[in-house]
Biopython code that builds the backbone (N, CA, C, O; Angstrom):
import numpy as np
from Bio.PDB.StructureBuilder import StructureBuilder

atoms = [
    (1, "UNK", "N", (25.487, 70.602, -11.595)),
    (1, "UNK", "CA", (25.036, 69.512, -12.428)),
    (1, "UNK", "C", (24.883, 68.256, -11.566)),
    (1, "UNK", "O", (25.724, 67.747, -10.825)),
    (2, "UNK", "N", (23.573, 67.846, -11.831)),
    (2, "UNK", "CA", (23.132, 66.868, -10.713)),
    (2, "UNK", "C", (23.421, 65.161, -11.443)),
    (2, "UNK", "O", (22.574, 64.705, -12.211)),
    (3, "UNK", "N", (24.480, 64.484, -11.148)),
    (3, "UNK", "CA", (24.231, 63.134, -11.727)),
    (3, "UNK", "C", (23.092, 61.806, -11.224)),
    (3, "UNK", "O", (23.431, 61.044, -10.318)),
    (4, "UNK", "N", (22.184, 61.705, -11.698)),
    (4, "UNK", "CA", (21.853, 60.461, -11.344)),
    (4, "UNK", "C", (22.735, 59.151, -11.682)),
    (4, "UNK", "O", (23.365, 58.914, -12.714)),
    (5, "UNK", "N", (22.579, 58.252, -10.342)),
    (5, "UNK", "CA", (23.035, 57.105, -10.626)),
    (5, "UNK", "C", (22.074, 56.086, -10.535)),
    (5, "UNK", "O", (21.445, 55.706, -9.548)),
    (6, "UNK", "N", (22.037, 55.581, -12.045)),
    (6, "UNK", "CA", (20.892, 54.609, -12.281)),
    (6, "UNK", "C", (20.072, 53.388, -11.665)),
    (6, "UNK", "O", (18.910, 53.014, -11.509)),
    (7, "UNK", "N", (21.917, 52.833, -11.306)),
    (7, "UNK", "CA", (22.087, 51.521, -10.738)),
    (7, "UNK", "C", (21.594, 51.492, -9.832)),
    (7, "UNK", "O", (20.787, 50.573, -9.693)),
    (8, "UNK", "N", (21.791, 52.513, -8.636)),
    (8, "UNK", "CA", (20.993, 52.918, -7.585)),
    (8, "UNK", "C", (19.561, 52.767, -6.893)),
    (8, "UNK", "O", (18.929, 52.290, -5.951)),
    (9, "UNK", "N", (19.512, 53.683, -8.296)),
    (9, "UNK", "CA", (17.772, 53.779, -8.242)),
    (9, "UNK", "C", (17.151, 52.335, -8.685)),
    (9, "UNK", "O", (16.138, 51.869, -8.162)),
    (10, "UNK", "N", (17.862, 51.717, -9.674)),
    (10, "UNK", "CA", (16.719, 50.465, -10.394)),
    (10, "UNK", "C", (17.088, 49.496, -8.907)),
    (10, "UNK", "O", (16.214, 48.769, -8.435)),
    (11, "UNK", "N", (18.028, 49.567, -8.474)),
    (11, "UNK", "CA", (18.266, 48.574, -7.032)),
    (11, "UNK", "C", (16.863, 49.103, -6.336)),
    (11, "UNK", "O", (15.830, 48.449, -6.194)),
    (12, "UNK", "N", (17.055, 50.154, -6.031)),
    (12, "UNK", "CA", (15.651, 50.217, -4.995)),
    (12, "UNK", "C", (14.286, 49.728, -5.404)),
    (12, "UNK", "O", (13.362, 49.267, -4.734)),
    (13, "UNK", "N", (14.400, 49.922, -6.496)),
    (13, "UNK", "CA", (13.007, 49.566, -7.170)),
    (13, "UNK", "C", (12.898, 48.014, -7.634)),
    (13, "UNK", "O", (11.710, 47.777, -7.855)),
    (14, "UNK", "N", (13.726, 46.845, -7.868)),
    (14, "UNK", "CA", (13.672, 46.130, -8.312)),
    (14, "UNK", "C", (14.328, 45.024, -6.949)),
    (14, "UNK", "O", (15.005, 44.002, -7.053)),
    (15, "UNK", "N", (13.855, 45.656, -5.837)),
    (15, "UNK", "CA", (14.227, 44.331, -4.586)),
    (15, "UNK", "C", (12.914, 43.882, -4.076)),
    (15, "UNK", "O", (12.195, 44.768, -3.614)),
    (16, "UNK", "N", (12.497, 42.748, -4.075)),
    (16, "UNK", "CA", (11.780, 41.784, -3.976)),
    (16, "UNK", "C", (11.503, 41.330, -2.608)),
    (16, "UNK", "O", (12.650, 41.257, -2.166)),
    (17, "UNK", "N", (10.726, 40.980, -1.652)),
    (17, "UNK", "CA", (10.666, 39.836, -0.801)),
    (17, "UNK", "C", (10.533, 38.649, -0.800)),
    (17, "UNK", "O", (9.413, 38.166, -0.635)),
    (18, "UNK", "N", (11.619, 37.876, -0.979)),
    (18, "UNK", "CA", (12.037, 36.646, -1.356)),
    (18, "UNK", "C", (10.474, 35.803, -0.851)),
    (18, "UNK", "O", (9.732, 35.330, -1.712)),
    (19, "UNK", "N", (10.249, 35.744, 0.176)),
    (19, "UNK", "CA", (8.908, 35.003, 0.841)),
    (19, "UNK", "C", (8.238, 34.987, 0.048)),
    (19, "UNK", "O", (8.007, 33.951, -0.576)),
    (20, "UNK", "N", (7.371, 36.751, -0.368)),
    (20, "UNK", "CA", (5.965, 37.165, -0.895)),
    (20, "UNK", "C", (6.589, 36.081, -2.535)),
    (20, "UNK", "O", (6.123, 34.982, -2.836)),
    (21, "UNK", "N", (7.488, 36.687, -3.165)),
    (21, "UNK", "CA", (7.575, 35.891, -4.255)),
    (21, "UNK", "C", (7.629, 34.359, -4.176)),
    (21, "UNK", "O", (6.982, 33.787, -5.053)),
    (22, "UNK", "N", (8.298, 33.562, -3.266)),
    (22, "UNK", "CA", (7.640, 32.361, -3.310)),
    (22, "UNK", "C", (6.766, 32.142, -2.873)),
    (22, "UNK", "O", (6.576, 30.932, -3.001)),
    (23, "UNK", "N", (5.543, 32.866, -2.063)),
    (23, "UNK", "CA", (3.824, 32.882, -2.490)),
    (23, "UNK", "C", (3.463, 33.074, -3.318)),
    (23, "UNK", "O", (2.829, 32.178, -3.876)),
    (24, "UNK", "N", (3.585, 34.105, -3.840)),
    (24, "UNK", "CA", (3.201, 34.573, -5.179)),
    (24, "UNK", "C", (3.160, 32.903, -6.343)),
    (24, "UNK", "O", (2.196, 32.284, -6.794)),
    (25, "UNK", "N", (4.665, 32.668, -6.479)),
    (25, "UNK", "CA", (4.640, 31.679, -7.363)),
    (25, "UNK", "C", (4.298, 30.298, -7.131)),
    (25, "UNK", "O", (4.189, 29.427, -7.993)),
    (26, "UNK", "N", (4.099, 30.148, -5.566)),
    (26, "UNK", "CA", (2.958, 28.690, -5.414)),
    (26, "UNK", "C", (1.547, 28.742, -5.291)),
    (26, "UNK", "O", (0.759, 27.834, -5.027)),
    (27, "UNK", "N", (1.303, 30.230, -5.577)),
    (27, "UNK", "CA", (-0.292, 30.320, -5.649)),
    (27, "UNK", "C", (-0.569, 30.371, -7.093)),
    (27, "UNK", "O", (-1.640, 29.897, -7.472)),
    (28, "UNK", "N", (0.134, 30.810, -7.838)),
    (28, "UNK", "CA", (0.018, 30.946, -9.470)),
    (28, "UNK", "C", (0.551, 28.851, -9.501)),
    (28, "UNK", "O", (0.208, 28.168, -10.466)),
    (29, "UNK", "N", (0.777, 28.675, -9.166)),
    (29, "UNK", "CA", (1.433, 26.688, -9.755)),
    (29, "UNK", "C", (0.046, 26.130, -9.304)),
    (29, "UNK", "O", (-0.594, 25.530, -10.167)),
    (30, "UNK", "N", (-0.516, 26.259, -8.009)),
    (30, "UNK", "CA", (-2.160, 25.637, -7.350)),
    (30, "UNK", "C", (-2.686, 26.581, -8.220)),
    (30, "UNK", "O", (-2.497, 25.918, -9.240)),
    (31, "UNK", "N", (-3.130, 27.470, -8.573)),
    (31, "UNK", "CA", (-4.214, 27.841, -9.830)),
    (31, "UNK", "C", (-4.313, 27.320, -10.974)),
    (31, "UNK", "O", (-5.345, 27.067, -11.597)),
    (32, "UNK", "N", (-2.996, 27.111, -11.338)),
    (32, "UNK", "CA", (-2.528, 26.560, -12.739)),
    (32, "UNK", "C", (-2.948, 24.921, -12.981)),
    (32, "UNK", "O", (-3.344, 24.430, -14.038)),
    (33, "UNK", "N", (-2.710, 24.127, -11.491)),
    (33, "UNK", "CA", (-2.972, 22.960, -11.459)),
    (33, "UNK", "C", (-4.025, 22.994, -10.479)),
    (33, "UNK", "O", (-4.147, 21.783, -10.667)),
    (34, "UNK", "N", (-4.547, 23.140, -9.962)),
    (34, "UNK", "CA", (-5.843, 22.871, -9.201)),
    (34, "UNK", "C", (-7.144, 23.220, -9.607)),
    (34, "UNK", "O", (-8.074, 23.553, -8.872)),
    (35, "UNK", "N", (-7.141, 23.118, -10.838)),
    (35, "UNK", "CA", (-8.120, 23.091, -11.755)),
    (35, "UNK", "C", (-9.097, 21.550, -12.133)),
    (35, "UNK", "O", (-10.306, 21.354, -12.259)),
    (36, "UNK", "N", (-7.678, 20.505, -12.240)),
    (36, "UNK", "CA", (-8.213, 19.285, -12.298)),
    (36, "UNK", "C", (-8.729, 18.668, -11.069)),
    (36, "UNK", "O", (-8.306, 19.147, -10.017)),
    (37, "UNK", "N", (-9.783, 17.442, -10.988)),
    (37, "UNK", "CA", (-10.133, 17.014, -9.592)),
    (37, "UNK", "C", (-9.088, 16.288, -9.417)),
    (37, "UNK", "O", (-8.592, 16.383, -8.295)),
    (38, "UNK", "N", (-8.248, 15.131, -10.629)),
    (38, "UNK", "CA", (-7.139, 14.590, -9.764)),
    (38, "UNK", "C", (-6.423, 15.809, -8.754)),
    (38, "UNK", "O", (-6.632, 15.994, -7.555)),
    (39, "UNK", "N", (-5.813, 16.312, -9.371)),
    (39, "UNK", "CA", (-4.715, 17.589, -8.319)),
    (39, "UNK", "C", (-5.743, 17.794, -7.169)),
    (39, "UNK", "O", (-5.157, 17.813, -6.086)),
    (40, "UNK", "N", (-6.746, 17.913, -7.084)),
    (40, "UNK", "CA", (-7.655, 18.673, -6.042)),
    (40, "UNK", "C", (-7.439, 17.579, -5.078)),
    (40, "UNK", "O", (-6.732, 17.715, -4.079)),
    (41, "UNK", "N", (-8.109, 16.401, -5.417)),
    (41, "UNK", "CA", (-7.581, 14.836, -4.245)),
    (41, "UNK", "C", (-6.614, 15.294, -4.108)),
    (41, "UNK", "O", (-6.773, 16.366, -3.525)),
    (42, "UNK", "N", (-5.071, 15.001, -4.429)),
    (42, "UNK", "CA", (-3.923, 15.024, -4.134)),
    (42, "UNK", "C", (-3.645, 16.122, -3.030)),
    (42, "UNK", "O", (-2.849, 15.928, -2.111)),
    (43, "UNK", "N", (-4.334, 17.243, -3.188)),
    (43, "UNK", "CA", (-3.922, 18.680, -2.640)),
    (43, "UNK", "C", (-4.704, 18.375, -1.572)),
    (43, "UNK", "O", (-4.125, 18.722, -0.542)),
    (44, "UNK", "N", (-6.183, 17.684, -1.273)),
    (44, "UNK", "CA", (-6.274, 17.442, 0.395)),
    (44, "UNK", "C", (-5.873, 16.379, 0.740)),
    (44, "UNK", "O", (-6.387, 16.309, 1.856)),
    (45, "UNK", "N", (-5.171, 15.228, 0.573)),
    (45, "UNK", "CA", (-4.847, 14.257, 0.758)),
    (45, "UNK", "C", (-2.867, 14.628, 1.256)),
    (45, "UNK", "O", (-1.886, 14.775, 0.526)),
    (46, "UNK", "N", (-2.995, 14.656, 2.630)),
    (46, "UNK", "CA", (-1.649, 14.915, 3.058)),
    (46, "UNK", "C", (-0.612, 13.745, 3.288)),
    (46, "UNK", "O", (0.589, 13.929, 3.487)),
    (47, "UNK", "N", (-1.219, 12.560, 3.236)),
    (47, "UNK", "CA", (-0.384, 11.148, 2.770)),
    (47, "UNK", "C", (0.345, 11.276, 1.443)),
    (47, "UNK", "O", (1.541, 11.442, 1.205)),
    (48, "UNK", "N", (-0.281, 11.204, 0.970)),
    (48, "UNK", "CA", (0.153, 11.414, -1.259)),
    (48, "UNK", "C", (0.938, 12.629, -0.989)),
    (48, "UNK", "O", (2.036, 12.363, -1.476)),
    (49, "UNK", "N", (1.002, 13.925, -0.440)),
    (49, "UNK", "CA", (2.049, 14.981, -0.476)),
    (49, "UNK", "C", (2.761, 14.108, -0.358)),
    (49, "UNK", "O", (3.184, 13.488, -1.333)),
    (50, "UNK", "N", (3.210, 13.720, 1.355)),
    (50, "UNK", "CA", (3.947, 13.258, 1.731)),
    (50, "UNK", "C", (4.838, 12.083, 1.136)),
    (50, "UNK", "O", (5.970, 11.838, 1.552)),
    (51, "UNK", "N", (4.252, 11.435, 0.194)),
    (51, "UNK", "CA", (4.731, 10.925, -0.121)),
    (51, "UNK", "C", (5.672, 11.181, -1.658)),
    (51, "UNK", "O", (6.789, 10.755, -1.949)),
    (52, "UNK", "N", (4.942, 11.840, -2.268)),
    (52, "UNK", "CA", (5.389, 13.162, -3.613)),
    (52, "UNK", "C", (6.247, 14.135, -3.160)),
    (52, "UNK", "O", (7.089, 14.795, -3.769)),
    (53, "UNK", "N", (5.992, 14.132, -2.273)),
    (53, "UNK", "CA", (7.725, 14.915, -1.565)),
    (53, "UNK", "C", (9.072, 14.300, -1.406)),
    (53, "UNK", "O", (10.166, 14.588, -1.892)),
    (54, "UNK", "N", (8.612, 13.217, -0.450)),
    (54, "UNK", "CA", (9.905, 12.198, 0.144)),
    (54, "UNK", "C", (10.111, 11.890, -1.480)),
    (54, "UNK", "O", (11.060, 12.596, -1.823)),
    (55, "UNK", "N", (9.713, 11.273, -2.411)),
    (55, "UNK", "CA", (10.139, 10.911, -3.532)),
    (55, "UNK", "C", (10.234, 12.209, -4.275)),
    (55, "UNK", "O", (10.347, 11.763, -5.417)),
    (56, "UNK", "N", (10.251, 12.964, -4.350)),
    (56, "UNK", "CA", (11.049, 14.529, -4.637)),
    (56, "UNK", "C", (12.693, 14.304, -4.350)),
    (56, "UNK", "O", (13.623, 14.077, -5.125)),
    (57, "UNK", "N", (12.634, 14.469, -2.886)),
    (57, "UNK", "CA", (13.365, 14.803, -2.261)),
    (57, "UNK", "C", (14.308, 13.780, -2.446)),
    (57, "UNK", "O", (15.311, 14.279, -2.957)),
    (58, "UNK", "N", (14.440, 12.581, -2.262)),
    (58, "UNK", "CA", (15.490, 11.282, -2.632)),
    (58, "UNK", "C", (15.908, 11.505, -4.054)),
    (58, "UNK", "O", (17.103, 11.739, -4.238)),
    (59, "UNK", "N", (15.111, 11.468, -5.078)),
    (59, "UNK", "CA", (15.260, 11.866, -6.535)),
    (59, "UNK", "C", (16.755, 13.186, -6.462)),
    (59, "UNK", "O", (17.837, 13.262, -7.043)),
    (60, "UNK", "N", (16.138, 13.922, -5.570)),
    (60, "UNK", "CA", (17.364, 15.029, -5.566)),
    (60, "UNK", "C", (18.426, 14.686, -4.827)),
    (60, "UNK", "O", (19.534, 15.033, -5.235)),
    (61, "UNK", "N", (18.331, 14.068, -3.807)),
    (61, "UNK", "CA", (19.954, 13.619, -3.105)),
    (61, "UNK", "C", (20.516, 12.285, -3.984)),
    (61, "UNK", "O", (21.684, 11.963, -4.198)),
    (62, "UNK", "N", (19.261, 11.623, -4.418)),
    (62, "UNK", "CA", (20.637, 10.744, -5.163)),
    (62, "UNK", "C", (21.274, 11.441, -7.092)),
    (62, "UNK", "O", (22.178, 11.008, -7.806)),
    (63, "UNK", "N", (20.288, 12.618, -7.320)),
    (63, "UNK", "CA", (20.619, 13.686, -8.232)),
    (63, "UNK", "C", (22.328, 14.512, -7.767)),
    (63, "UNK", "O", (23.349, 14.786, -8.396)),
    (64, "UNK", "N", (22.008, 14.617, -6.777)),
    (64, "UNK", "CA", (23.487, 15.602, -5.580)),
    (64, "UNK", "C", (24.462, 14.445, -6.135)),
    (64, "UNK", "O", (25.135, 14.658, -7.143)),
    (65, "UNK", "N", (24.537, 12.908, -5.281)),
    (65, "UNK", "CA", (25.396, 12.110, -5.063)),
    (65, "UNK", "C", (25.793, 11.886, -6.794)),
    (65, "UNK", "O", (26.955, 11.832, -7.197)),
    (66, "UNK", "N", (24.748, 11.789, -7.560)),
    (66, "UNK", "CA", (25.437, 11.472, -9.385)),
    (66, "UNK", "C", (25.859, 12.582, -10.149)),
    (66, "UNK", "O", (26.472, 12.554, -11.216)),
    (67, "UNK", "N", (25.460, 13.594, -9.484)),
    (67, "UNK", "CA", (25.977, 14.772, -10.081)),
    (67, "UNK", "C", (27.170, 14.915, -10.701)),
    (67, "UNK", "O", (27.235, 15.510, -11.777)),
    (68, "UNK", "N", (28.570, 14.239, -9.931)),
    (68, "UNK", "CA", (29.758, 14.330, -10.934)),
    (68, "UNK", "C", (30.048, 12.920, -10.956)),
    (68, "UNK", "O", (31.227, 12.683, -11.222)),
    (69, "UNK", "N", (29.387, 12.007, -10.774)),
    (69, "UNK", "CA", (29.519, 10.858, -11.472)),
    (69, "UNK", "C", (29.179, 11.025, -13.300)),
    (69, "UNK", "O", (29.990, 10.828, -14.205)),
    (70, "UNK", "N", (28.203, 11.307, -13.387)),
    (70, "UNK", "CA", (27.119, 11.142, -14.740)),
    (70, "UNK", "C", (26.283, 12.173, -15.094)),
    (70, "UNK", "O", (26.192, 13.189, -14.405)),
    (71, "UNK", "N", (25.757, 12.026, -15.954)),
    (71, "UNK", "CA", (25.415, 13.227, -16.582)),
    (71, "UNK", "C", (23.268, 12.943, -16.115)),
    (71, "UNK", "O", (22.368, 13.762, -15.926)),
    (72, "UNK", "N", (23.293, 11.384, -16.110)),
    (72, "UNK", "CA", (21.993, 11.365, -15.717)),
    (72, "UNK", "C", (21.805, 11.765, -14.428)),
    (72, "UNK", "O", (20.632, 11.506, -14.155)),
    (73, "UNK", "N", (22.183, 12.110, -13.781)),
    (73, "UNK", "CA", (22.412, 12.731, -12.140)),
    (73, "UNK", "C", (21.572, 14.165, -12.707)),
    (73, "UNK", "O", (20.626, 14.476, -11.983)),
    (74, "UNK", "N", (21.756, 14.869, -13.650)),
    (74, "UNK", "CA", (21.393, 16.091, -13.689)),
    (74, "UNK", "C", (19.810, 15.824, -13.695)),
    (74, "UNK", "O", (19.023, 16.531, -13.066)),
    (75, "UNK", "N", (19.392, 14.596, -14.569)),
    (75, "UNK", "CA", (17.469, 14.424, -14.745)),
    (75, "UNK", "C", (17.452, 14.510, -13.876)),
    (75, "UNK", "O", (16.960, 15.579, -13.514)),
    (76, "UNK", "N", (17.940, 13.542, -12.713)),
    (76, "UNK", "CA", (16.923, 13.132, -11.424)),
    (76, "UNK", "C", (17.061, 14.383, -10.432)),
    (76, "UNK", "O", (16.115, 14.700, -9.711)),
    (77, "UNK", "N", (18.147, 15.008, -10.424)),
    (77, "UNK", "CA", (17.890, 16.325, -9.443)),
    (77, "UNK", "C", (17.036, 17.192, -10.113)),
    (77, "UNK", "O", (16.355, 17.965, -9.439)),
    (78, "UNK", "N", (16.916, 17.199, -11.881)),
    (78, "UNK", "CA", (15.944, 18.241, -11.965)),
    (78, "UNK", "C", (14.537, 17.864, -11.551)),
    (78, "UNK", "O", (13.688, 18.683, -11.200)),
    (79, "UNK", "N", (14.337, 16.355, -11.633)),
    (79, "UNK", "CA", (12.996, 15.883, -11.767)),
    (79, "UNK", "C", (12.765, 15.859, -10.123)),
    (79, "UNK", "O", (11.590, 15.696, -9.797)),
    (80, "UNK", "N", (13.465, 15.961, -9.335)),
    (80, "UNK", "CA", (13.436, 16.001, -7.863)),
    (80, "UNK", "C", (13.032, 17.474, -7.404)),
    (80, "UNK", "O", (12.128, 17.822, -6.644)),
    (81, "UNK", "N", (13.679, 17.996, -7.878)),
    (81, "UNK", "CA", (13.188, 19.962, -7.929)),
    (81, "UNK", "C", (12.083, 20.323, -8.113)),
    (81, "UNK", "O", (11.381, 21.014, -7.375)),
    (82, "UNK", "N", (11.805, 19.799, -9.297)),
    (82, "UNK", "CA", (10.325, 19.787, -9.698)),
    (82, "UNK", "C", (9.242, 19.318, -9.034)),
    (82, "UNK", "O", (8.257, 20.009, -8.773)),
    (83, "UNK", "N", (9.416, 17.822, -8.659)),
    (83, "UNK", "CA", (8.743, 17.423, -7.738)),
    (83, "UNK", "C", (8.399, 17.794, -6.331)),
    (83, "UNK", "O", (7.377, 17.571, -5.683)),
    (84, "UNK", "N", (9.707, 18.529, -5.963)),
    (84, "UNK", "CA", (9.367, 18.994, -4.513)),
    (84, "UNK", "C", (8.696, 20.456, -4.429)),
    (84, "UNK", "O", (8.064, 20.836, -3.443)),
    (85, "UNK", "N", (8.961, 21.401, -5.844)),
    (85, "UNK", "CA", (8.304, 22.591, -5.869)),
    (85, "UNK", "C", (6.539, 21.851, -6.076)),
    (85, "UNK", "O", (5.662, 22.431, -5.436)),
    (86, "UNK", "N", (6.237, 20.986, -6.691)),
    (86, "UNK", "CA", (4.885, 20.946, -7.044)),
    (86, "UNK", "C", (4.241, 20.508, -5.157)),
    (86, "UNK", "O", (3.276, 20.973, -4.550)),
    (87, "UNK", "N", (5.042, 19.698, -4.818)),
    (87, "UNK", "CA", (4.351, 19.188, -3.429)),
    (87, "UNK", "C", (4.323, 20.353, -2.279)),
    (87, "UNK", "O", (3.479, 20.297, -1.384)),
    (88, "UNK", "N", (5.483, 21.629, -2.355)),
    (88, "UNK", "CA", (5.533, 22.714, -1.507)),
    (88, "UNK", "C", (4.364, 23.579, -2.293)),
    (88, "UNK", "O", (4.322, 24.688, -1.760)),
    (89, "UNK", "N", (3.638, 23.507, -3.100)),
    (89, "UNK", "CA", (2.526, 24.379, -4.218)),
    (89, "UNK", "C", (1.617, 23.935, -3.265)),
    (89, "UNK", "O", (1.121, 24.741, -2.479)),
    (90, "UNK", "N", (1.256, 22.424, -3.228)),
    (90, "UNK", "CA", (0.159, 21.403, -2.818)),
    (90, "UNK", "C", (-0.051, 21.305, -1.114)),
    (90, "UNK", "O", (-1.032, 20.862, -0.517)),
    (91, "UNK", "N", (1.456, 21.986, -0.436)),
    (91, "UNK", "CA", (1.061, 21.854, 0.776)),
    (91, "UNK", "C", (0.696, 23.396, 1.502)),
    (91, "UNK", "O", (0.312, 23.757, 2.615)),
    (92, "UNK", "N", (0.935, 23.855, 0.625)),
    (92, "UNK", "CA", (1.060, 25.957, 0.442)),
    (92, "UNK", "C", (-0.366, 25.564, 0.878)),
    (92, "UNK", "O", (-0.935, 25.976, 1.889)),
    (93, "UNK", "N", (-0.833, 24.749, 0.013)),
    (93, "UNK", "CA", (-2.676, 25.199, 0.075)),
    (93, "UNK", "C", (-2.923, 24.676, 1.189)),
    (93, "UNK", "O", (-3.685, 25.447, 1.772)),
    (94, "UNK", "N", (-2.729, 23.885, 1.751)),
    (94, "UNK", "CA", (-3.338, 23.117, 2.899)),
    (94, "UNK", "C", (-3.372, 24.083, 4.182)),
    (94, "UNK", "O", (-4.144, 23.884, 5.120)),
    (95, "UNK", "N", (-2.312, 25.319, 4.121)),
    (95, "UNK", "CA", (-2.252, 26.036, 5.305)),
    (95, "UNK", "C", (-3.468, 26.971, 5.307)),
    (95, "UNK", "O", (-3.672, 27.631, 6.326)),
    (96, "UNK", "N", (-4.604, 27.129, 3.863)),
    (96, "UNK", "CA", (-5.190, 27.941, 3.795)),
    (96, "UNK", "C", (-6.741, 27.667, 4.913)),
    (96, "UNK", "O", (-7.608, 28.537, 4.990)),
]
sb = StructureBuilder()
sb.init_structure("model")
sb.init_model(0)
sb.init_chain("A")
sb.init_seg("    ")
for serial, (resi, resn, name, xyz) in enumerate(atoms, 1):
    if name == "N":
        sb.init_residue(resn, " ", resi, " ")
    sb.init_atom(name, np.array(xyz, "f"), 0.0, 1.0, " ", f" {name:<3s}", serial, name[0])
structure = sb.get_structure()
């Protein structure tokens, strides 16, 4: 009597390449938004990343630093997350 073990098998089948999936999901975010011409400026314009990033990115360290201060610490790191996934979407394209 032969047991399969399930867990096993759905492991093999359900491991991912972390990379391909974050291609995958910054090419689906630039489809989703690079529809409009604003986004389209923005997406060749590597100043405005740059700068939609750095203000990402501060949003989230001073999100880190309020984190157990306050509860508004949680917006600005989420809104920092957000911001820096949309500008890593916007600079995804630029390598194309």
């Amino acid at each position: 009597m032969n047991i399969v073990d399930t867990n096993e098998e759905q492991l093999k089948t359900t491991r991912v390449d972390p990379e391909k999936l974050a291609d995958k999901t910054a090419e689906k975010v630039v489809e989703l938004l690079g529809k409009s011409s604003p986004v389209r400026r923005l997406r060749n314009s590597q100043l405005l990343s740059l700068i939609l990033g750095a203000a990402g990115f501060s949003l989230f360290t001073i999100g880190v630093g309020k984190l157990f201060g306050d509860l508004s610490g949680w917006a600005s790191l989420g809104i920092g997350l957000v911001m820096m996934a949309i500008t890593g979407a916007l600079l995804k394209n630029l390598e194309r």
